[in-house]
C-alpha positions as CSV (number, residue, x, y, z in Angstrom):
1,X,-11.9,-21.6,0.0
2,X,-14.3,-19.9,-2.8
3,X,-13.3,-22.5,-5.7
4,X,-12.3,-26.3,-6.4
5,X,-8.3,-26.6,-6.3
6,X,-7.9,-23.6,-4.3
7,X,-5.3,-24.1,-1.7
8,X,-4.8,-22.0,1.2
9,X,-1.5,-20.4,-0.2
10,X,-4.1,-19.9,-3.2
11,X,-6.5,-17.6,-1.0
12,X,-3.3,-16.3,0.6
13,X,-1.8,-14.8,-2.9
14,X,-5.5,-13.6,-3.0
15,X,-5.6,-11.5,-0.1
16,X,-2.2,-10.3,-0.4
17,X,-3.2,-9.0,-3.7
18,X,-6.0,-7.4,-3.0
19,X,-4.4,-5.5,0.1
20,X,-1.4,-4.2,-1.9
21,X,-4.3,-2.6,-4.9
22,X,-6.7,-1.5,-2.0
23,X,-3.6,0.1,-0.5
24,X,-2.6,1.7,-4.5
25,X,-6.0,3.3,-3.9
26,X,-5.9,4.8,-1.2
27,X,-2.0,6.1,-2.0
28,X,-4.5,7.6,-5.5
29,X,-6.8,9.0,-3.3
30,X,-4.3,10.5,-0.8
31,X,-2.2,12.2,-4.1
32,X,-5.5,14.4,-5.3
33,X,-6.0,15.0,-2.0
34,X,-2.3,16.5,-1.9
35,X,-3.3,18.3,-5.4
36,X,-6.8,20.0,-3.6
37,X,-5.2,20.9,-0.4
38,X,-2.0,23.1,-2.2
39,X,-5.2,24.7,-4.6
40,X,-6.7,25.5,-0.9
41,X,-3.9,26.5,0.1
42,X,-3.6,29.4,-3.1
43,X,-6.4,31.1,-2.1
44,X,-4.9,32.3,1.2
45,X,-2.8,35.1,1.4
46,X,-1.8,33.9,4.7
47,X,1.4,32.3,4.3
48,X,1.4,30.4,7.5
49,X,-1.7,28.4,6.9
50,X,-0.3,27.9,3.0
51,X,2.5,26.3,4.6
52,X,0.1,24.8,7.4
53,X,-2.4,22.9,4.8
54,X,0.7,21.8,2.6
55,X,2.7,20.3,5.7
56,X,-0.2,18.3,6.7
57,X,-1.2,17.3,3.0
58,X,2.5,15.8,2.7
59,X,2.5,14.3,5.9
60,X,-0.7,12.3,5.2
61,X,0.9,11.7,2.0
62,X,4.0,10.2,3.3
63,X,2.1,7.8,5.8
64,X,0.1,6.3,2.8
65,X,3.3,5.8,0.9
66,X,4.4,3.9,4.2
67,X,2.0,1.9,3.8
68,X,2.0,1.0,0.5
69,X,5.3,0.3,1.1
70,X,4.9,-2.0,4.2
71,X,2.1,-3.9,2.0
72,X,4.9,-4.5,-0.5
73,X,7.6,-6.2,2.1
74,X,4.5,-8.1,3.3
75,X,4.6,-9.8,-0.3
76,X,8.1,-9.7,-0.4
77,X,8.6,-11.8,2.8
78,X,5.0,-14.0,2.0
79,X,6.8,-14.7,-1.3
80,X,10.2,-15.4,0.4
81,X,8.7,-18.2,2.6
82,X,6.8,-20.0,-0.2
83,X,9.7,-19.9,-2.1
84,X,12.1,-21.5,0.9
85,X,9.0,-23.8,1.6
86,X,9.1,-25.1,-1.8
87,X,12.6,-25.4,-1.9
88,X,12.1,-27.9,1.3
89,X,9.8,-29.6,-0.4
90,X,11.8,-30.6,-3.5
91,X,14.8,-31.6,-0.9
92,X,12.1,-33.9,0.3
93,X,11.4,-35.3,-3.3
């Protein structure tokens, strides 16, 4: 724990956080990335390695969409399970 009152669902929220904007980035990165490579890919005449470059540019750019994606269910189901967890609490109360 990094502060007084933080609870471990506290640093959890934290992390979670930070993963899904760390993952934004690099879904930022990987889109003018995507942009560069089909610029690279104009100044070919060759058609196959236009097609070549722009294939593997939207191939990278669908795995970082995965896993922006698969950081978003992981906050989905993290907020799922506090939420039945609180719920058992208060049938508790």
């Amino acid at each position: 724990m990094t502060g007084i009152g933080e609870t471990a669902d506290d640093m959890d929220r934290m992390y979670q956080e930070t993963l899904l904007a760390l993952a934004k980035a690099v879904a930022n990165a990987m889109a003018q990335l995507v942009l560069k490579a089909k610029s690279v890919a104009s100044t070919t005449e060759d058609q196959g390695l236009q097609n070549k470059v722009i294939s593997s540019a939207t191939s990278c750019a669908l795995t970082t969409s995965q896993l922006v994606a698969c950081t978003k269910n992981k906050l989905i189901d993290r907020a799922m399970v506090c939420t039945l967890a609180t719920f058992q609490l208060e049938a508790c109360s």
